[in-house]
N, C-alpha and C positions, 0 to 999 in steps of 0.2 A: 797340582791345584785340585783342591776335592770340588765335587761336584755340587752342580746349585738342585734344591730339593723341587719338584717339579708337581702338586697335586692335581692330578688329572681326575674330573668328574663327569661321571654317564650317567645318564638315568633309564639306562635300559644293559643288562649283561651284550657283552659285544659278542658272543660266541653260539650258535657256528655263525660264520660269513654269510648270510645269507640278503645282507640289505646292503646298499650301494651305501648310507652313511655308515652301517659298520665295517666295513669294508676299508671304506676310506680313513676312516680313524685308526682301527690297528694297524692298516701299511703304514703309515705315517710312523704312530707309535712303536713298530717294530724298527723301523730306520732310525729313529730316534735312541733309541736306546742300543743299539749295535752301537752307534759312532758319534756322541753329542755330548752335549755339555752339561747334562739334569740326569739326575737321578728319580725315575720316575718310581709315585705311586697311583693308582688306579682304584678309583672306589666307584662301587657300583651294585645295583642288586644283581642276585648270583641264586642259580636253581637250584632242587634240590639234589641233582645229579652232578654238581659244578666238579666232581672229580675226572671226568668226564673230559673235561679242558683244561686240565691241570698244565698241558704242555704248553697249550694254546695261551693259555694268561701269563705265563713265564715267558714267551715269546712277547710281548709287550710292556710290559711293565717288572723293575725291581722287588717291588711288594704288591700285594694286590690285598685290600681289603672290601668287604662286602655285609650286605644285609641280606633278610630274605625273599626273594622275589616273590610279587603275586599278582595275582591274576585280577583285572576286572571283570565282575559279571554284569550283567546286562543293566540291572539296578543301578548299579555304580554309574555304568557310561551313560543311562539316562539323568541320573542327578548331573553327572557333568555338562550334558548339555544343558542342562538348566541351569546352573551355577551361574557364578559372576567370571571364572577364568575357560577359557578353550575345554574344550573337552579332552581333548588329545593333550595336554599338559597338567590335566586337574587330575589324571588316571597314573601321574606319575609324584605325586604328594605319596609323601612316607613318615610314617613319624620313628621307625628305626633309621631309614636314612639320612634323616636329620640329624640324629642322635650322634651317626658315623661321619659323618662331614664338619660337623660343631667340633669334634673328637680331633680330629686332621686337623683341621684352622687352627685350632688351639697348641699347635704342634710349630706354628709359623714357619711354614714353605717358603722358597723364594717367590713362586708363581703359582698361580692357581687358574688351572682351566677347566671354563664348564663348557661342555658338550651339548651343543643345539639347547637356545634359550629356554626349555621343558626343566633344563639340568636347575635353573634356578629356585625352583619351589623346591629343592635341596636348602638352597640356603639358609643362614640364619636371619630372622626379621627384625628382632628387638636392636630397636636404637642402645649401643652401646654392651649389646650381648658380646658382639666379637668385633674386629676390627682385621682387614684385608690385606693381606700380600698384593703384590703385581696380582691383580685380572685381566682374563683374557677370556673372550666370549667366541668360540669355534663354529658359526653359524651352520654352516651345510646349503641353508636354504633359508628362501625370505616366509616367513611360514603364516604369515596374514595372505600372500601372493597367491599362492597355493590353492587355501580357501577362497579368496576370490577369484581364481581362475576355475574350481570345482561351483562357486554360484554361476557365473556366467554359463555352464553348456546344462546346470540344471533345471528344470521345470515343475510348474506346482508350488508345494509346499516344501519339497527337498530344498528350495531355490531358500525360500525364506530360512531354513534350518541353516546352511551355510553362508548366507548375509550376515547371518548372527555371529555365528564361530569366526568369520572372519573381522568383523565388527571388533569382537574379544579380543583374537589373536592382536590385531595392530594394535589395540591399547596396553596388552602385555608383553608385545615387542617392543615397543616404545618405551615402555620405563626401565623394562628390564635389559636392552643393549646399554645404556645409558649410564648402568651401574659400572661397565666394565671398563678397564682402563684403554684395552684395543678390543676390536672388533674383527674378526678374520671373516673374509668371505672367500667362494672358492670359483669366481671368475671376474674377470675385470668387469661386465656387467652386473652384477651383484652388487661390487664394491660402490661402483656410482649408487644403483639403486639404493643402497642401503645409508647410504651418505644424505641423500637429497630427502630419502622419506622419511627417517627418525632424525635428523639435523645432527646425526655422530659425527665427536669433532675426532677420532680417530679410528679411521678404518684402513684394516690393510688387507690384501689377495695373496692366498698361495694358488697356484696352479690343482689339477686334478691329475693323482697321479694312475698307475697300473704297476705289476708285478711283470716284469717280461719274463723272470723265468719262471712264471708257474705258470700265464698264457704264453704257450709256445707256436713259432706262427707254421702254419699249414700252408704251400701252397695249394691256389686253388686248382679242382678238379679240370679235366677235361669240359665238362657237361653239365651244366647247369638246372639243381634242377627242387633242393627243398631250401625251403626260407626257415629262418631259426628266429624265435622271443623267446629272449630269456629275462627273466624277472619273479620278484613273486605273485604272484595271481591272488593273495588280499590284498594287496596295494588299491585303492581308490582309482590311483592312477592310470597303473597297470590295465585294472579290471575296463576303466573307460574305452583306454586304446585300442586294446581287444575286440572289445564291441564293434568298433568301427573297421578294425581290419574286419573282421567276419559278416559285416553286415553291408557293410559299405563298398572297400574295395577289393575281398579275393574271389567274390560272384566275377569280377572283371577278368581278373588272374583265369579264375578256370575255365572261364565262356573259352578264353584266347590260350590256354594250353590246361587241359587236364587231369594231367599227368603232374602237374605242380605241386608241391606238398610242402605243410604249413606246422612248424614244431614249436609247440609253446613250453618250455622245459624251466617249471617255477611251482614254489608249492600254490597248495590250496585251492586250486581253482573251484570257483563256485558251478557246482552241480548244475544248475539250469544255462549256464555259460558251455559248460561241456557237452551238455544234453543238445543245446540249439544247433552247436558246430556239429555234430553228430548226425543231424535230423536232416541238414542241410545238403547229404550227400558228396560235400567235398574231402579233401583226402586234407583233414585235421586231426592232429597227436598232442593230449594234455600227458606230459609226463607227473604231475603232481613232483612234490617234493626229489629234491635226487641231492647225495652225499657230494657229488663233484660235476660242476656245470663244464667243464670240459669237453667230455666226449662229445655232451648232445651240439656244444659249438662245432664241433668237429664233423657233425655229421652232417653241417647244413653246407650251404654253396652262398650265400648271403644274410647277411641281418638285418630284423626290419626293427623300428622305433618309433612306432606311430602314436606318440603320445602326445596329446593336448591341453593335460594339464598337469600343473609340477613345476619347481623352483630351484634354484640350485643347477646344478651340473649332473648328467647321469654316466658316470660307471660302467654302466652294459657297454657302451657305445666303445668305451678304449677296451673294452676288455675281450668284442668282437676282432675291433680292427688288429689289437697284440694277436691275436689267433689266426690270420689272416681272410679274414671274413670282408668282405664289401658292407658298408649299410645303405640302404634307402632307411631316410627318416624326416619326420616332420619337423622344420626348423625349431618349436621346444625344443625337441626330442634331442636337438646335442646342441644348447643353449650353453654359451660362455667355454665351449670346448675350444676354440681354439682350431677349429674345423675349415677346410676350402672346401665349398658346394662344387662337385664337378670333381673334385678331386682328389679329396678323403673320403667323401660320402655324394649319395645323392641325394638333395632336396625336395621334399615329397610334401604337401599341406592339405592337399581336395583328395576326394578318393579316387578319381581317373589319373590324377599327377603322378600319387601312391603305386598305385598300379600298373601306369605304364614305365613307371620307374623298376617296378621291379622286373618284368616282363623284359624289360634292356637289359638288366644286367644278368637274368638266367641267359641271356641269350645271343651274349655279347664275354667270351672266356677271355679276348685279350683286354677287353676292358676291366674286368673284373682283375686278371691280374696284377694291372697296373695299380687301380685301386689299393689292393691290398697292399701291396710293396709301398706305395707311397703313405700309405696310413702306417705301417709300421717303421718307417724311417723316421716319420716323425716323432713318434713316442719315443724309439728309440735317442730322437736328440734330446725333447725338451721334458718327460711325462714321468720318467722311475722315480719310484719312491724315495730313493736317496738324495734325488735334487726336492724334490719336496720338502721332506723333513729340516733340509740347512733352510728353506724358505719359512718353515714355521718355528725352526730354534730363534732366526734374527729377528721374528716377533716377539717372541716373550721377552727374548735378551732384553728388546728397545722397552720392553714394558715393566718390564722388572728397573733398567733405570731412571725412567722416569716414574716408579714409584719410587724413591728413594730418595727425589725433589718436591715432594707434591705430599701433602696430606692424605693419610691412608683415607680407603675406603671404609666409609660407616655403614654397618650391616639395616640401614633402615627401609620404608618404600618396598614393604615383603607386596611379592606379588598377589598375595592373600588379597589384599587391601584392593586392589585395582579393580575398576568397573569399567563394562564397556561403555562405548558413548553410544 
């Protein structure tokens, strides 16, 4: 039986690994096309070095085709916040990309998936330009949630800048799930939320998966004694957490052992972020950017997650525990994992909870080992990307035959169009 043709759409190059949605989208997509039933293409903006990952895109997809990436300057991302669509989704409008995905449509795949609702200002707008295969919308994350979980800890005038963007995002998450024929969320939380807030009459969950044989597990040390964040350090998110570990809970940490050591291994970290942990005399390590986050897991005794705002599911958190890492994290911080507090992880929300959370488990080896082993048993029953991927092929399948009962999708309702309330 030949295979059903599968167009996969990013609006972002997936290469290198360095963000928990890209991450999450090529393991999938590499399972997928190992062992499944679509022959995948992949389109998406691509650098000018994209030889570079020549390996890396063959590992995901059959054909891979592409436009040229580019960069927002400053100009740009202030007209988006001023615009009528999110700024974060108005910085990913392309008029080659359009050009290349009108090009694909026109090609009629069995299925067609867009990648986190941004993918959709790809699409075509004109009523009657093109008409749709099976859709399928790969959410990641509830991305109005987000922004308003970034207005609530902001103050001032930031507060009002993200009321707005978030204001935006829900009017463009709302029309734009709407278009697609399913809706994938990536935790059973998610999936109600996303159900109840845009009134989608179909939504379905795959789980969050990890790579176990590229996080290989370590047991833990003897002796308890550095904590590891790994992440990227321009993450909004990231950057918040941070703050608050350094500012709030690891003055607790070193009052009560100072000899504690605190590794944040993620690019970009902002210079006056780096400079204040610096200033402060405790024993903190920005590694900036690194080619394989491995080691620096490897060289920790626990992982911390203290993150309080953010949507979706985070990645760090299985990709600790596959490694054999304990975490202290703040219940966001492993939101829809799938997690036992006490016994995957520790539950940490105040900065004295944070803190004494971590302070137990430097100092507590049989606890910590236990942890570990029971975090990695679990991944190992329910989390590898190969049980994933059969969870995301029995989506498109149901969605490709129920387009096949049902009036295609008319390419009209361009997100162009859409105004905030």
């Amino acid at each position: 039986m030949s295979r059903l043709r599968l167009l996969f759409i990013s609006p972002r190059f997936l290469f290198p690994l360095n963000e928990g949605g890209k991450i999450r989208t090529v393991g999938m997509l590499r399972a997928m096309k190992t062992d499944g039933p679509f022959d995948i293409t992949l389109v998406s903006p691509a650098p000018a070095d994209i030889a570079a990952f020549a390996e890396d895109i063959a590992s995901a997809c059959q054909r891979f085709v592409s436009w040229p990436a580019s960069k927002a300057g400053k100009v740009t991302q202030i007209m988006g916040v001023l615009g009528s669509l999110p700024a974060s989704t108005a910085s990913d409008r392309s008029v080659a990309g359009r050009a290349v995905v009108a090009h694909e449509l026109a090609a009629k795949p069995d299925v067609v998936v867009a990648d986190f609702p941004h993918s959709a200002v790809l699409l075509p707008d004109r009523p009657g330009q093109i008409t749709m295969p099976a859709s399928v919308m790969f959410t990641h994350n509830l991305e109005a949630e987000i922004l308003e979980r970034h207005a609530a800890v902001a103050t001032g005038w930031r507060r009002l800048v993200w009321q707005r963007e978030a204001r935006k995002m829900d009017a463009f998450e709302h029309a734009t799930l709407r278009r697609f024929d399913s809706v994938v969320a990536v935790s059973e939380r998610d999936e109600a939320a996303l159900t109840k807030r845009y009134a989608l009459p179909v939504v379905r969950r795959i789980e969050t998966g990890v790579d176990l044989e590229f996080y290989r597990y370590q047991a833990p040390r003897a002796e308890g004694r550095v904590a590891v964040f790994a992440g990227a350090m321009d993450s909004r998110s990231n950057i918040d957490g941070i703050e608050f570990l350094l500012r709030a809970v690891w003055p607790r940490v070193h009052a009560a052992r100072p000899e504690a050591q605190m590794l944040i291994a993620g690019r970009n970290p902002p210079p006056a972020l780096v400079a204040e942990a610096a200033a402060s005399g405790m024993n903190w390590r920005f590694t900036g950017s690194v080619a394989d986050i491995r080691p620096y897991l490897h060289e920790g005794d626990i992982s911390l997650i203290p993150l309080r705002v953010g949507s979706g599911t985070r990645l760090k958190a299985f990709e600790a525990i596959a490694s054999g890492l304990p975490v202290v994290s703040t219940t966001l911080g492993v939101e829809g994992l799938g997690l036992k507090p006490g016994e995957h992880y520790l539950a940490a929300d105040t900065d004295a909870e944070f803190a004494e959370a971590i302070l137990t488990l430097l100092g507590d080896t049989p606890r910590r080992t236990a942890m570990a082993e029971a975090g990695r048993a679990l991944l190992e029953e329910r989390y590898s990307w190969s049980v994933i991927a059969r969870q995301f092929e029995a989506i498109c399948l149901e969605a490709a035959e129920r387009s096949r009962s049902s009036p295609p999708w008319s390419a009209a309702d361009s997100p162009k169009r859409i105004k905030p309330t």
